[in-house]
C-alpha positions in Angstrom: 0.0 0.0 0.0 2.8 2.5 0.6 4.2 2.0 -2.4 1.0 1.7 -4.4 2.2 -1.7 -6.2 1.6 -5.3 -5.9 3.8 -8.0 -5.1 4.3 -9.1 -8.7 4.9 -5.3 -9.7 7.7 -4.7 -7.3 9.5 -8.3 -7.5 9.5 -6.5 -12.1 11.1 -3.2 -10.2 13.8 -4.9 -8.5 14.5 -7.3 -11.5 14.9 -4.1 -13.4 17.3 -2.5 -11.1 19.3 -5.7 -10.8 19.6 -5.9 -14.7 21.1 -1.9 -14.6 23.5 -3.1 -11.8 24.6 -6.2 -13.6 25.1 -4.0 -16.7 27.9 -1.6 -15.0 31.5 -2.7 -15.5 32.6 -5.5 -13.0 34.2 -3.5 -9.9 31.8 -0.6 -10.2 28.6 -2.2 -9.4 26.8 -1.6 -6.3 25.8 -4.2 -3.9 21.9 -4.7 -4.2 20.2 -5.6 -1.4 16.4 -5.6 -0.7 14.6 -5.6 2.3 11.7 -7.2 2.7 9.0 -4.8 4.9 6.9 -6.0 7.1 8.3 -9.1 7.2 7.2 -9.6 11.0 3.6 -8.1 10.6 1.8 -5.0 9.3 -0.5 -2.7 10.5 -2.9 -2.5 7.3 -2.9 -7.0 7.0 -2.3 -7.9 10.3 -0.3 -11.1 10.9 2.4 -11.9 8.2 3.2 -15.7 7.3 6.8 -16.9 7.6 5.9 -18.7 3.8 4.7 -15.6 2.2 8.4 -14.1 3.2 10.1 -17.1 2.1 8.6 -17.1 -1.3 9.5 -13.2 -1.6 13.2 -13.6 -0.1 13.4 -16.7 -3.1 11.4 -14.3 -6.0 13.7 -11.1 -4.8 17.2 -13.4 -5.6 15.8 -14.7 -8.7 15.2 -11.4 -9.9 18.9 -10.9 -9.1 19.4 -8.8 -6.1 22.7 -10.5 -4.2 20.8 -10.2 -1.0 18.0 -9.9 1.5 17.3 -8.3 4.5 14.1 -8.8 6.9 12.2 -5.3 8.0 10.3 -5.1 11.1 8.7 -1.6 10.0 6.0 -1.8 12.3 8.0 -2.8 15.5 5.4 -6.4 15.5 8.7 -8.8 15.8 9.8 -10.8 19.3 12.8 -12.7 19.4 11.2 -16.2 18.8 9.8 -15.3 15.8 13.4 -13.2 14.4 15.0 -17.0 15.2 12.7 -18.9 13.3 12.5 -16.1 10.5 15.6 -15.5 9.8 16.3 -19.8 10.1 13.6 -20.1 7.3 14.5 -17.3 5.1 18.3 -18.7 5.2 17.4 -22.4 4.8 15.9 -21.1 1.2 18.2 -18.5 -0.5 21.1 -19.6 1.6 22.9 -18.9 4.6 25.2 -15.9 3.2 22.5 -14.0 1.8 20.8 -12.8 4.7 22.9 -10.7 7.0 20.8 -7.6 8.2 17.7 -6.9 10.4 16.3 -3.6 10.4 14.2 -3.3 13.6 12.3 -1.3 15.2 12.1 -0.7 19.7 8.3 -0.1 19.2 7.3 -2.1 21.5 10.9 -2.6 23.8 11.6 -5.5 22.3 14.2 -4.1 19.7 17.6 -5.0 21.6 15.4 -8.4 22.4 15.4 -9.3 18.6 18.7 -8.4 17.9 20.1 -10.3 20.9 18.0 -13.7 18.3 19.5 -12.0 15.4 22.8 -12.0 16.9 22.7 -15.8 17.6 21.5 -16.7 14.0 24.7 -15.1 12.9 23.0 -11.6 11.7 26.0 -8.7 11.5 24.1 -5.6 10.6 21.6 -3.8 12.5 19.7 -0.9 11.4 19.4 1.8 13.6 19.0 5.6 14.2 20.7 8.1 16.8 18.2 8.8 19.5 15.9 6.7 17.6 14.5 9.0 15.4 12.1 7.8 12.8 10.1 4.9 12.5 6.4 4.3 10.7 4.3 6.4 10.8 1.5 3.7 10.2 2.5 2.2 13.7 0.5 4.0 16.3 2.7 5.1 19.8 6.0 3.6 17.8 8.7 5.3 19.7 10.6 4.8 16.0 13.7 2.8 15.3 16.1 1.1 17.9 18.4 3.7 19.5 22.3 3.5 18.0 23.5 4.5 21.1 21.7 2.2 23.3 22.9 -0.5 20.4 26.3 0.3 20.7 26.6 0.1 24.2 25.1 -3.2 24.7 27.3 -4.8 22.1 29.7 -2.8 23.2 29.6 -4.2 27.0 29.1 -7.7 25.6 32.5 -7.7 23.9 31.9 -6.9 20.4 33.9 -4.1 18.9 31.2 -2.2 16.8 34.4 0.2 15.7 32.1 3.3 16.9 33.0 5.8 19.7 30.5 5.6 22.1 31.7 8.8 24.5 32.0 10.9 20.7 28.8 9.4 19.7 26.9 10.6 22.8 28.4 14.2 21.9 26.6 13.8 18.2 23.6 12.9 20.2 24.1 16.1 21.8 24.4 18.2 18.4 21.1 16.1 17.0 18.9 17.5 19.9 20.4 21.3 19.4 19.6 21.1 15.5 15.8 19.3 16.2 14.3 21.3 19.0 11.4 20.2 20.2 11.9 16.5 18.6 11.6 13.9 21.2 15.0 11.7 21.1 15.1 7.9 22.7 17.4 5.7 24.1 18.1 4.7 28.2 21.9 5.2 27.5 22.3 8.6 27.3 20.1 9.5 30.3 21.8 7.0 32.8 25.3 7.9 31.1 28.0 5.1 30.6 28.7 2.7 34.3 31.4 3.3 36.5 34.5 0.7 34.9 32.5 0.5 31.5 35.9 1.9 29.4 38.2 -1.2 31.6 35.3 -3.7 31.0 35.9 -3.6 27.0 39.2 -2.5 26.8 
């Protein structure tokens, strides 16, 4: 419905854009991945079935995309159904083409699903500083899971995200100047980072 187009009319769209990739010299072409919305639910159907994404993850790599990603643009996912998902979407396109989640912290479970993500060997996570954005089809969605709550838990469990969390807290601090009035997310930068936190991952 957002994009006013049928299933069949936007599995022709992405064949057509994976035809204009595949025609740019070798070394030049982009990496095309497509991310299947509501992959967990939707507000306008209601329940979405694990099959239906299946069959789409399978029509998207025929059409020639070199991989898929699974959207929870309505914040409806828990971290049972991310594990069995992301199993099922792997066992049929294979287990190297699907590496990203984007998820959403509308109803708290967004560092939930990553944490199943995480354990079915998932490596990118889409998120926003202080949340921002999110559907605007989801009614109360606080928007998209917080970067720098993201970054700290991965953070504190070991795994080097490569990001600055003390300089990303600073940006957090520029966002807020440029956006008044815009409410920003996230439980890290209110309670700050713990006493140790720096020693704990060092």
């Amino acid at each position: 419905n957002n994009v006013r187009k049928d299933h069949p009319a936007m599995i022709a769209e992405i064949k057509a854009i994976a035809d204009l990739v595949a025609q740019q010299p070798e070394g030049q072409r982009p990496h095309f991945e497509v991310g299947l919305s509501t992959a967990f639910g939707c507000t306008l159907e209601g329940p979405v079935s694990d099959d239906q994404i299946v069959r789409l993850a399978e029509a998207a790599m025929e059409a020639g995309v070199a991989e898929c990603g699974l959207s929870d643009t309505t914040g409806y996912a828990n971290p049972a159904q991310v594990t069995r998902l992301v199993r099922k979407v792997k066992a049929a396109i294979g287990t190297d083409k699907l590496n990203t989640l984007h998820l959403h912290n509308t109803r708290g479970l967004g560092l939930a699903n990553v944490m199943a993500g995480l354990a079915e060997g998932i490596t990118t996570f889409d998120s926003s500083l202080g949340g921002l954005g999110g559907c605007p089809f989801a009614p109360g969605a606080s928007g998209n899971i917080v970067t720098e709550d993201l970054v700290f838990m991965l953070e504190a469990m070991g795994i080097d995200t490569g990001i600055d969390l003390k300089k990303l807290l600073k940006v957090r601090d520029i966002v807020a100047e440029a956006l008044p009035g815009e409410p920003l997310y996230g439980f890290t930068p209110d309670a700050g980072l713990p006493l140790g936190f720096e020693k704990a991952v060092a």
